[in-house]
DSSP file (Angstrom, degrees, kcal/mol; ACC not computed):
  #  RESIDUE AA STRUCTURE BP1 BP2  ACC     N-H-->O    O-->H-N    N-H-->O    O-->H-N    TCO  KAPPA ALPHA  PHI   PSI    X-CA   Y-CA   Z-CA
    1    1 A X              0   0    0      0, 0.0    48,-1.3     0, 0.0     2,-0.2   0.000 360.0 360.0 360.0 132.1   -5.4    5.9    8.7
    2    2 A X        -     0   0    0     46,-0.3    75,-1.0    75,-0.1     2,-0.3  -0.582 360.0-168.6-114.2 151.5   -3.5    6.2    5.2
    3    3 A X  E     -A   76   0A   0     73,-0.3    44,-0.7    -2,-0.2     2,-0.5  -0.837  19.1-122.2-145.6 173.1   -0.6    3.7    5.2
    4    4 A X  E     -AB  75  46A   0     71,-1.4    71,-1.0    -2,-0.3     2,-0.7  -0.990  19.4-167.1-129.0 112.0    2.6    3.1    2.8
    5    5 A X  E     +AB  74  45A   0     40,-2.0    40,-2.6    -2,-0.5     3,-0.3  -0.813  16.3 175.3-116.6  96.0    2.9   -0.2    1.3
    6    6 A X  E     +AB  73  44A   0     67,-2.6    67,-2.3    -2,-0.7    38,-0.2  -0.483  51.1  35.2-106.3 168.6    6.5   -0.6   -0.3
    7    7 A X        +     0   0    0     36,-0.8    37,-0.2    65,-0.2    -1,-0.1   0.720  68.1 154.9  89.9  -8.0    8.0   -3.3   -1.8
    8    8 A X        -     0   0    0     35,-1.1     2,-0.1    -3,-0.3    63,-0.1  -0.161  52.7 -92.6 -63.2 163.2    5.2   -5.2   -3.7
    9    9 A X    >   -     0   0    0     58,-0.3     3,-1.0    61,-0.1    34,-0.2  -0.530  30.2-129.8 -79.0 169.3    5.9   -7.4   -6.7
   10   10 A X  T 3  S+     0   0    0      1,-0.2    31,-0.1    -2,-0.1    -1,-0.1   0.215 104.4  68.5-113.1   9.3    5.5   -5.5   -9.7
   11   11 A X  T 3  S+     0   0    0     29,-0.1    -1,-0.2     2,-0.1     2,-0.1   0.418  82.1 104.4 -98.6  -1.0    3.3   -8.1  -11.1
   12   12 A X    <   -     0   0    0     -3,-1.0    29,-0.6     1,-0.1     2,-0.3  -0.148  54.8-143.0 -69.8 169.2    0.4   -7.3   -8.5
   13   13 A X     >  -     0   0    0     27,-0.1     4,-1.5     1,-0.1     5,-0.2  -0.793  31.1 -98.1-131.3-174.2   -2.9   -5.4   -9.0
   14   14 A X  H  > S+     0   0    0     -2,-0.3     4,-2.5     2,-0.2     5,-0.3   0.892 121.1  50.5 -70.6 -35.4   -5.4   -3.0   -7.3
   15   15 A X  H  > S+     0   0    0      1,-0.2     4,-3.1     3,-0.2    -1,-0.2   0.990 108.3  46.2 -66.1 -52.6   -7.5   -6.1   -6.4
   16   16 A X  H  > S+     0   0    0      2,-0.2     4,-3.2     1,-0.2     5,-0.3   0.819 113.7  47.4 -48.0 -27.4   -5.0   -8.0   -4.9
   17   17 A X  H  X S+     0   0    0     -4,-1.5     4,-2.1     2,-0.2    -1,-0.2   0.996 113.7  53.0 -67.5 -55.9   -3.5   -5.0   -2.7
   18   18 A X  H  < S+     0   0    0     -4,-2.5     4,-0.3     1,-0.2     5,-0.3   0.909 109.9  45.7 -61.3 -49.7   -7.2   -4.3   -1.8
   19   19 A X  H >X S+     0   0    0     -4,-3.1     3,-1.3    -5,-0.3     4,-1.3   0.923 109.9  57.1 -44.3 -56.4   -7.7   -8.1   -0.7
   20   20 A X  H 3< S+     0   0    0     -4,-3.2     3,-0.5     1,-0.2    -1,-0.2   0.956 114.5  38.5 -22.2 -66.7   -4.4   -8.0    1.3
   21   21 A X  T 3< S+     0   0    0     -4,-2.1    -1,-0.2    -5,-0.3    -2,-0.2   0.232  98.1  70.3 -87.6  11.2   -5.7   -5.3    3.2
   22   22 A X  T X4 S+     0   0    0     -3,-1.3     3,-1.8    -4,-0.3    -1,-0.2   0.544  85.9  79.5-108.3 -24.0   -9.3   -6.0    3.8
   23   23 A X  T 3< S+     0   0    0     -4,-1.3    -2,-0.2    -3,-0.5    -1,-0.1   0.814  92.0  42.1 -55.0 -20.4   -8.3   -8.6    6.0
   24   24 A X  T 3  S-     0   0    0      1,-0.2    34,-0.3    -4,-0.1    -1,-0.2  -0.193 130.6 -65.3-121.9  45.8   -7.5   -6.7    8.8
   25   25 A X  S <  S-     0   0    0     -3,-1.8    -1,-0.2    32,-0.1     2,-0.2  -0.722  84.8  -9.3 123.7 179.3  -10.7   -4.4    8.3
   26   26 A X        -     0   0    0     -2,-0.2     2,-0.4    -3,-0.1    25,-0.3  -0.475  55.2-148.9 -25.5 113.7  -12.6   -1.5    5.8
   27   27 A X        -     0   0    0     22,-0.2    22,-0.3    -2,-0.2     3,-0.1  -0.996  11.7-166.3-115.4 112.3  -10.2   -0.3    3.0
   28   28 A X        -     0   0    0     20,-3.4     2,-0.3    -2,-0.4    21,-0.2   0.415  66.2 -22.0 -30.8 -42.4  -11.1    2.9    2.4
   29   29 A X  E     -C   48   0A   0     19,-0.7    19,-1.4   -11,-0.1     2,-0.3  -0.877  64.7-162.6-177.3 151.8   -9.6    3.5   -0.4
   30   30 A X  E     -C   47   0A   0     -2,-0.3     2,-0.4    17,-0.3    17,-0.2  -0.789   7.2-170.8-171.6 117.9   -6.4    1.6   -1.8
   31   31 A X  E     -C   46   0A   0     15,-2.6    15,-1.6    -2,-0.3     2,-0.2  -0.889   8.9-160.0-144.5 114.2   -4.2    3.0   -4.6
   32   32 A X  E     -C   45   0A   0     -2,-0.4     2,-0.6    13,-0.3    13,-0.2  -0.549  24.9-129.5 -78.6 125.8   -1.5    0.9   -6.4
   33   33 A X  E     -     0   0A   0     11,-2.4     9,-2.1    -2,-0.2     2,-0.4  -0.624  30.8-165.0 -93.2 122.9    1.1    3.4   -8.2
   34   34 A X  E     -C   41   0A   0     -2,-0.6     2,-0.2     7,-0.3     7,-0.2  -0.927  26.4-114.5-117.6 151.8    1.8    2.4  -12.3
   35   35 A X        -     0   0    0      5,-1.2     7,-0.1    -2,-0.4     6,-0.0  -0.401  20.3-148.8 -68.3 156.1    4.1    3.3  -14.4
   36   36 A X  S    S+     0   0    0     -2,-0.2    -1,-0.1     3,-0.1    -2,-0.0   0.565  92.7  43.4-100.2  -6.3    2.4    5.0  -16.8
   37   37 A X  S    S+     0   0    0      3,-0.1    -3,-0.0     1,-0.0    -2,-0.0   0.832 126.1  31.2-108.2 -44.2    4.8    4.0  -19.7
   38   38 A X  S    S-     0   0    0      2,-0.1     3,-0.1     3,-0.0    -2,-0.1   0.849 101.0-131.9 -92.4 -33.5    5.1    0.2  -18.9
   39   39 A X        +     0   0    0      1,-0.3     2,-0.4     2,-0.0    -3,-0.1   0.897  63.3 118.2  83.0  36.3    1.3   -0.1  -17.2
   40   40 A X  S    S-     0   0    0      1,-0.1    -5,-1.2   -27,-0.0    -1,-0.3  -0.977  78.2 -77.2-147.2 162.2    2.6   -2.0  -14.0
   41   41 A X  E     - C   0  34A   0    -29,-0.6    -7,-0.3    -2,-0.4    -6,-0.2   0.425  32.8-151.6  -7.1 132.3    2.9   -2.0  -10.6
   42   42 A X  E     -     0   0A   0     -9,-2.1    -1,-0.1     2,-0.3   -35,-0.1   0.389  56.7-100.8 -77.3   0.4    6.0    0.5   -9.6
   43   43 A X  E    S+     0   0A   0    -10,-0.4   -35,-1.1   -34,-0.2   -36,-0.8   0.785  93.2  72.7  93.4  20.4    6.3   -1.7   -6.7
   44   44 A X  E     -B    6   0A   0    -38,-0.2   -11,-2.4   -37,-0.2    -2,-0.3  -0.948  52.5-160.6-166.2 148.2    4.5    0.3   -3.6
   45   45 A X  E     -BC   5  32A   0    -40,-2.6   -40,-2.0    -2,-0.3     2,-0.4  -0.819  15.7-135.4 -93.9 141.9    0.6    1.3   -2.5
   46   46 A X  E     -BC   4  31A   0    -15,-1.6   -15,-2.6    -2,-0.2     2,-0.6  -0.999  22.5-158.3-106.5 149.2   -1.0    3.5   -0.4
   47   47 A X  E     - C   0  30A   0    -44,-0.7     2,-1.5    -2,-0.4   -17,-0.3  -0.865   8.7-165.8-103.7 108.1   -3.9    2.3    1.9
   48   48 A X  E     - C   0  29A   0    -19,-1.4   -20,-3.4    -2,-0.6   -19,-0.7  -0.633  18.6-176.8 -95.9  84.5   -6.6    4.1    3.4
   49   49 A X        -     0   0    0     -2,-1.5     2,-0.3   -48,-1.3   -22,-0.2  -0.932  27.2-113.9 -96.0 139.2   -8.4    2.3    6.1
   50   50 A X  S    S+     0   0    0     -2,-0.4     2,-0.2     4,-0.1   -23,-0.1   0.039  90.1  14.3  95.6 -58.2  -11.4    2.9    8.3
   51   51 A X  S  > S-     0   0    0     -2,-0.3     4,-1.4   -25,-0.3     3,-0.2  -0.964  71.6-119.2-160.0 138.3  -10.3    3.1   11.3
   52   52 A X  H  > S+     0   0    0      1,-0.3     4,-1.5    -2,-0.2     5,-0.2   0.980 113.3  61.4 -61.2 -51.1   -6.3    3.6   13.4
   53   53 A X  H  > S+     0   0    0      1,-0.3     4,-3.3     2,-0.2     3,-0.5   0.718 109.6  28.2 -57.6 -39.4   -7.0    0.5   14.9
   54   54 A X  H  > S+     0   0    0      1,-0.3     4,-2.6    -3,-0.2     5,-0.5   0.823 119.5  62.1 -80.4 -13.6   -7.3   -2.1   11.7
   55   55 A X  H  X S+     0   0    0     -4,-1.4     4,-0.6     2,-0.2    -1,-0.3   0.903 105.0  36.7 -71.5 -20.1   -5.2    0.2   10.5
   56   56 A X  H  X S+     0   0    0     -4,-1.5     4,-4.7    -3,-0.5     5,-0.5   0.881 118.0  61.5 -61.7 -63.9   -2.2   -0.6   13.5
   57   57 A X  H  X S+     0   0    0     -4,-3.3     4,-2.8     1,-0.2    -2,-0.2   0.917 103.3  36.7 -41.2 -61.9   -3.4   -4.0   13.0
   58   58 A X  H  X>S+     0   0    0     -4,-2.6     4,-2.2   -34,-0.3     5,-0.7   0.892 121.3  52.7 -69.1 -22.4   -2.6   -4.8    9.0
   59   59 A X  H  X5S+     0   0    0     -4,-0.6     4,-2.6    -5,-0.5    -1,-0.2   0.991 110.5  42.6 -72.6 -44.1    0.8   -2.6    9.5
   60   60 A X  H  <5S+     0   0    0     -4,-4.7    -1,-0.2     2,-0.2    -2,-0.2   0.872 127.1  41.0 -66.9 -36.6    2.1   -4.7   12.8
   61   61 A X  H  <5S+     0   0    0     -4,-2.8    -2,-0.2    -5,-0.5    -3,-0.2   0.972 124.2  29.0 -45.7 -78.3    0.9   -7.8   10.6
   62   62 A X  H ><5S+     0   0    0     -4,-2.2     3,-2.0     3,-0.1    -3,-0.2   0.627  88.2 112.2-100.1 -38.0    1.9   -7.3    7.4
   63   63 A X  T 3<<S-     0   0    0     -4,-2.6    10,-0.2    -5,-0.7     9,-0.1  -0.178 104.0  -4.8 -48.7 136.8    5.3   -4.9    8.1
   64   64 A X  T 3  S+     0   0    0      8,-1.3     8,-0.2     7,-0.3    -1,-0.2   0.753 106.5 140.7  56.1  18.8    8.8   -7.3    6.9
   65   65 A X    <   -     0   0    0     -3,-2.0     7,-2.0     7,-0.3     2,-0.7  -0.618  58.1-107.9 -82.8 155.3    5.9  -10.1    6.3
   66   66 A X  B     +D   71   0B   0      5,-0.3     5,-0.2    -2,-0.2     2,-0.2  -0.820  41.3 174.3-103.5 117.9    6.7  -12.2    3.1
   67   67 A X        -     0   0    0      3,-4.8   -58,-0.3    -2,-0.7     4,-0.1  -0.438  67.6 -25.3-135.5  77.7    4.7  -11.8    0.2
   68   68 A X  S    S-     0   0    0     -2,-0.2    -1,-0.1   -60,-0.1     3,-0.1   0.649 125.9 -51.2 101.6  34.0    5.1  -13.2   -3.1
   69   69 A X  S    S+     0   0    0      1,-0.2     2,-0.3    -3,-0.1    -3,-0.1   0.923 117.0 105.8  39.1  39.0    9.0  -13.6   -2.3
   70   70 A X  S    S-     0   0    0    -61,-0.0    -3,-4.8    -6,-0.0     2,-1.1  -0.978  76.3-119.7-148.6 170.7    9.4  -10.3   -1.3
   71   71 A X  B     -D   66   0B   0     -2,-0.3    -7,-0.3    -5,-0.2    -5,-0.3  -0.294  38.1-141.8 -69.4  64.7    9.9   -8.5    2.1
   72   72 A X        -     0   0    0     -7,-2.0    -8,-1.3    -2,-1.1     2,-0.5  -0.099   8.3-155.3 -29.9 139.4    6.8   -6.0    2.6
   73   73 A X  E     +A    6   0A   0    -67,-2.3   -67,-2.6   -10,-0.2     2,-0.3  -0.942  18.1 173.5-130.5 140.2    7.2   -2.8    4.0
   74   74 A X  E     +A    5   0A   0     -2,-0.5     2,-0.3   -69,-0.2   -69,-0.2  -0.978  11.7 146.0-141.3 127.6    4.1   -1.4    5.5
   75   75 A X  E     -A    4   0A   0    -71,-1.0   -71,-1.4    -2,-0.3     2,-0.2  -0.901  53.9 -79.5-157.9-174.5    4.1    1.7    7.4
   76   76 A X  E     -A    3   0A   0     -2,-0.3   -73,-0.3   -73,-0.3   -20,-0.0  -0.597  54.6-123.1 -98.3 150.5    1.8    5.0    8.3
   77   77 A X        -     0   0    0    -75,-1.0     2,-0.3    -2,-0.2   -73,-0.1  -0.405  22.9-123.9 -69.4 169.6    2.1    7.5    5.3
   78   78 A X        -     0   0    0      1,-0.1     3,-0.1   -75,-0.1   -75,-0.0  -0.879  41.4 -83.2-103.0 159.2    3.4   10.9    6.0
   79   79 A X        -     0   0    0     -2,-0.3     2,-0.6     1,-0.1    -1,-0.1   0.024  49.4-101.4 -74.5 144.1    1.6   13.4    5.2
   80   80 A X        -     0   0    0      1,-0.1     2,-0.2    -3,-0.0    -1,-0.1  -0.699  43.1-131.2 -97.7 125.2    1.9   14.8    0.8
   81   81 A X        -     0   0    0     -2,-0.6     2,-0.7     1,-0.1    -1,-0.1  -0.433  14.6-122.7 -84.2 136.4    4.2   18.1    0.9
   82   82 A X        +     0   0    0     -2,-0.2     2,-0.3     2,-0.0    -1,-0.1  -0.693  68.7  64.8 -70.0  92.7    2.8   20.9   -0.9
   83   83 A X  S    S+     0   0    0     -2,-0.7     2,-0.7     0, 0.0     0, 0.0  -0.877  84.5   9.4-177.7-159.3    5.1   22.5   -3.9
   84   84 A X        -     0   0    0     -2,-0.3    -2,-0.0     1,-0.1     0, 0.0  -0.170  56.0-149.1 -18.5  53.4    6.5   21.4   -7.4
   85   85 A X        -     0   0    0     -2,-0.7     2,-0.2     2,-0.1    -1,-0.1  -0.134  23.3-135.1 -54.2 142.7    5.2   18.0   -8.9
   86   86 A X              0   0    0      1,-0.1    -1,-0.1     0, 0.0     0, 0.0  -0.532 360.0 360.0 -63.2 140.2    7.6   16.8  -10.8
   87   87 A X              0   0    0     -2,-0.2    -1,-0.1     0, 0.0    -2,-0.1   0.307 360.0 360.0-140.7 360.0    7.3   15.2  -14.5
């Protein structure tokens, strides 16, 4: 289950997201968006874990949960539409 993690402080990293999120199971995969110009956080993740269920689990957990004084917002991705990247 791929998940949407918005909201982060922009002073996290790829471990810390991945620590968050290993609590509530197997992280698959876990990828922290940078700026590419500034090198930090843009301030959202996406999470691949295991399996729906820890995945259900860290979203019902962790969604509007407080982190770092700010609001998380944790939710199932949609799916990445196919056309133009942008630059």
């Amino acid at each position: 289950m791929k998940l949407f993690i918005g909201n982060l402080p922009y002073d996290i990293n790829q471990a810390e997201v991945q620590a968050l999120f290993n609590q509530y199971g197997e992280v698959v995969e876990a990828n922290l968006v940078i700026d590419q110009f500034s090198g930090r956080s843009k301030g959202f993740a996406f999470i691949e874990m295991a399996n729906r269920t820890d995945g259900h689990k860290a979203m019902e957990t962790l969604n509007k949960q407080g982190y770092k004084n700010r609001q998380l917002v944790c939710r199932e991705a949609k799916p990445q539409k196919k056309g133009k990247r942008r630059r």
